[in-house]
C-alpha positions in Angstrom: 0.0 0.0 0.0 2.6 2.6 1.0 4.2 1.9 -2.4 1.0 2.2 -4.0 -0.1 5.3 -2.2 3.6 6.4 -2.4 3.8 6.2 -6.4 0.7 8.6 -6.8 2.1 11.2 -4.1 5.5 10.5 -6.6 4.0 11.0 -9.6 2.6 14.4 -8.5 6.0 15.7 -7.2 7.2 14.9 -10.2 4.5 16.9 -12.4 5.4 19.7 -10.0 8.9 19.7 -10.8 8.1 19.3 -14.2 6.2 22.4 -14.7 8.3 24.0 -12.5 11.4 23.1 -15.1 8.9 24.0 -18.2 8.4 27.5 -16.5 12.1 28.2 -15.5 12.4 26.6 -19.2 10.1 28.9 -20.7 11.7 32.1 -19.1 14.9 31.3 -20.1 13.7 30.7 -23.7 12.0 34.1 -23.5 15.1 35.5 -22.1 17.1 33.9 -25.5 14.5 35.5 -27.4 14.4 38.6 -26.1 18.4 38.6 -26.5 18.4 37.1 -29.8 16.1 39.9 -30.9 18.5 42.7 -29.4 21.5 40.8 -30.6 19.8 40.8 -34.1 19.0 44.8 -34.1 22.7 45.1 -33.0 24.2 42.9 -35.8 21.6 45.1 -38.3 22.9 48.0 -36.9 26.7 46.8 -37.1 26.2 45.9 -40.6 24.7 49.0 -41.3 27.5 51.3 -40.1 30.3 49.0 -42.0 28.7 49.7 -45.0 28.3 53.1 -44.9 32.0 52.8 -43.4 33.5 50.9 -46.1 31.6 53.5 -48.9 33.5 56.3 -47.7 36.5 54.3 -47.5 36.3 53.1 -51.2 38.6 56.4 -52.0 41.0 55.3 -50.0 41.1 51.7 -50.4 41.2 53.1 -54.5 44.5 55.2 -53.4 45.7 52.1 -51.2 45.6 49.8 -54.7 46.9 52.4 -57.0 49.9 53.0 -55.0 50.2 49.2 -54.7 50.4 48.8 -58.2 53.0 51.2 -58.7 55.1 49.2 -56.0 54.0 45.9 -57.6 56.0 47.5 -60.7 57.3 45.0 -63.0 60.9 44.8 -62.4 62.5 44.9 -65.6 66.4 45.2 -64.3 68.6 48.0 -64.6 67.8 50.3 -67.4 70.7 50.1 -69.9 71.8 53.2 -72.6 70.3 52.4 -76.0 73.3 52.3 -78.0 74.4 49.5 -75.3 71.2 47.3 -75.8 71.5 47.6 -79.7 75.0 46.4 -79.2 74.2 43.9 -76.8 71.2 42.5 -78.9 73.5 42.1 -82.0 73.9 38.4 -82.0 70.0 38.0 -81.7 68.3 39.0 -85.1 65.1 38.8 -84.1 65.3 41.3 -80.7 68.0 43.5 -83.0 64.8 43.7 -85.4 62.4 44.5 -83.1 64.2 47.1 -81.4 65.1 48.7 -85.0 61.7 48.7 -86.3 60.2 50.1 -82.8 63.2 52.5 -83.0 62.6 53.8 -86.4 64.3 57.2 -87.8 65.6 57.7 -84.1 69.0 59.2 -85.0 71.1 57.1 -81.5 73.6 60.2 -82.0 70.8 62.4 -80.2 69.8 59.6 -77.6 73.1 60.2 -75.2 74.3 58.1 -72.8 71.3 58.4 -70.6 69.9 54.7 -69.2 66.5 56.3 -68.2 63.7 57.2 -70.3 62.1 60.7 -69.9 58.3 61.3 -70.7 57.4 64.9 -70.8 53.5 65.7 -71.0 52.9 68.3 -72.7 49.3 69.2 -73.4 45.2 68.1 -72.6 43.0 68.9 -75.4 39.3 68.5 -75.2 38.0 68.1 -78.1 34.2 67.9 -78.8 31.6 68.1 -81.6 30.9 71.8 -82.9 32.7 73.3 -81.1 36.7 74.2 -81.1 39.2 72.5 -79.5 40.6 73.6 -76.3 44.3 73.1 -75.8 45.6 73.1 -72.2 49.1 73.3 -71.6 49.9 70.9 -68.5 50.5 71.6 -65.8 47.1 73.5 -65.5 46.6 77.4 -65.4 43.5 77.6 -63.4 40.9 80.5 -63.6 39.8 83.1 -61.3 37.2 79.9 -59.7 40.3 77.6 -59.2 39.0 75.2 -62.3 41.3 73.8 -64.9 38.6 73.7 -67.4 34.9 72.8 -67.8 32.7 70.7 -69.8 28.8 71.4 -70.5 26.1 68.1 -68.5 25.3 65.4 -70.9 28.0 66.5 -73.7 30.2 64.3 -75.6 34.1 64.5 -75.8 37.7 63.0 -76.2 40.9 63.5 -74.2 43.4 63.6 -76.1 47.0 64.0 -74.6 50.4 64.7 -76.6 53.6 64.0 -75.0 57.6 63.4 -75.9 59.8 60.5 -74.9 63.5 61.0 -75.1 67.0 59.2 -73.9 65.7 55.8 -74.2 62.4 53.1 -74.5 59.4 53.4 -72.6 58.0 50.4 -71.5 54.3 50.1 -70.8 53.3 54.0 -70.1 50.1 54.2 -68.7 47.5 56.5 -67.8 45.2 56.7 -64.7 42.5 59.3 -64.1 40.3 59.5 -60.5 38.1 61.6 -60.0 36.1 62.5 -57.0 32.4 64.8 -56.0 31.9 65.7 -52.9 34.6 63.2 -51.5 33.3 60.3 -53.7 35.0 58.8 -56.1 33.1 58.5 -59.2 35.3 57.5 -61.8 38.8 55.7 -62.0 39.9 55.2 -65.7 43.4 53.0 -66.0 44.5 52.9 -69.9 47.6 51.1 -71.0 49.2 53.6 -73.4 52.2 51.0 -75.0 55.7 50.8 -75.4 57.1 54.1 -77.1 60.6 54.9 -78.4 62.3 58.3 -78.3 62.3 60.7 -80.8 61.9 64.6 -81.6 58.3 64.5 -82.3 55.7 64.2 -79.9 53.4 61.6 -79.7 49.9 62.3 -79.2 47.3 59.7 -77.8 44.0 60.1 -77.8 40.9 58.1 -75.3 38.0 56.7 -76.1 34.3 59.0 -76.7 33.1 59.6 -73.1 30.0 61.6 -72.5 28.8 63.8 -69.4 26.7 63.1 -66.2 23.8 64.8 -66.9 21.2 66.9 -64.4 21.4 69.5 -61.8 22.9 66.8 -59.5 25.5 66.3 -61.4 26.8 69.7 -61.8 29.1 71.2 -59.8 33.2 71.3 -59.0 35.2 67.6 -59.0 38.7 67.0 -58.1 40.9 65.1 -60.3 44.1 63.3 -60.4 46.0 62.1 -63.3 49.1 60.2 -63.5 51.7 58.9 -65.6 53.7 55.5 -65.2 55.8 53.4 -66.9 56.2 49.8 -66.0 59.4 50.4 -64.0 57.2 52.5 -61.9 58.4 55.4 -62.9 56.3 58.7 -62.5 56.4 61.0 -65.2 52.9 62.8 -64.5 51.0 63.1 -61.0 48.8 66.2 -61.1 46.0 67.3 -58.8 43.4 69.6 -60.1 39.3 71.1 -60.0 37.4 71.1 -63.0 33.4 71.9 -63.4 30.4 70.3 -65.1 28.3 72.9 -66.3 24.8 73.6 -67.7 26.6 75.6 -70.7 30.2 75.4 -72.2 32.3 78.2 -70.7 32.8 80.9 -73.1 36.2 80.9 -74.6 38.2 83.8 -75.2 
């Protein structure tokens, strides 16, 4: 009997404790809940601040890989005069031709005894339909407004550039452009230029048809900066400078 009577009185102390555990059970599970949910509008708000960190840090980062890439310049050895490199090529044709034929006319009298290449930018002209070209000696002469120049919203136009190489071969010039609105970068242009030899002429190179943000938004000053680099790493162009976007082309004089 005692064990008979005993297992009911058992069995209820064991309910009790059971939905004493299923409430402490419960709470707890509320609690995880309630902590989850906090944790979760934390995390949201986390993620939320990155990004809107890691936007304004694109410029930099942009810098960060540019500079990079000049470091991560491809190591070509010591630069070597030109008359050397034709004499030390002579007993293989094929690199004797190559260099010839990329030399051209180039009289190696001028060239000197000078190892390292020189590239000397010498102008920017914008050149667009109907109207005249405007030639911009580099570096920039700004105006009374600080701008370098100025192009009219939703407008098409070229860039061209003309420059002189002398002393000996540039390998792999290229040209990079970033430009910035209100601290954002909104355009980074990288354009392999080639492999140019010296000679008295300048060379002129000239980019592809780009055309104008349009609308009031997009008017307004940017900041610019252009460089030159060979694949040595060499700079031979780093210039800083404002120009506008307009409603109307700026008058020209």
């Amino acid at each position: 009997m005692s064990v008979a009577l005993g297992a009911p009185s058992g069995s209820k102390d064991i309910d009790f404790a059971t939905l004493e555990m299923e409430e402490e059970e419960n709470k707890k599970q509320e609690e995880v809940e309630n902590t989850d949910g906090d944790a979760d509008e934390k995390l949201s708000r986390k993620f939320s601040c990155t990004s809107v960190a890691s936007t304004d840090n694109d410029d930099e980062i942009g810098d960060e890989d540019d500079d990079d890439e000049d470091k991560r310049a491809v190591q070509l050895g010591p630069q070597v005069p030109l008359k050397e490199q034709l004499e030390m090529d002579k007993d293989d044709e094929s690199l004797r031709r190559w260099k010839e034929q990329l030399l051209g006319s180039v009289d190696l009298n001028d060239v000197g005894e000078n190892p390292d290449p020189e590239v000397n930018i010498l102008d920017l002209t914008i050149l667009t339909p109907d109207r005249p070209n405007v030639v911009l000696p580099i570096p920039f002469i700004p105006d009374a407004k600080g701008f370098a120049f100025g192009l009219k919203d939703g407008s098409r136009y070229r860039l061209k550039f003309s420059f002189t190489v002398s002393n000996n071969i540039v390998s792999g010039l290229r040209y990079t452009n970033t430009v910035w609105k209100t601290g954002v970068r909104v355009e980074n242009t990288k354009v392999m230029l080639g492999t140019f030899s010296p000679q008295k002429e300048p060379y002129t190179y000239e980019l592809e048809e780009e055309t104008t943000p349009t609308g009031m938004f997009a008017r307004g000053s940017y900041s610019a900066r252009t460089k030159f680099v060979d694949d040595d790493g060499k700079v031979y162009l780093d210039m800083s400078y404002y120009f506008e976007i307009r409603k109307d082309w700026p008058v020209t004089s």
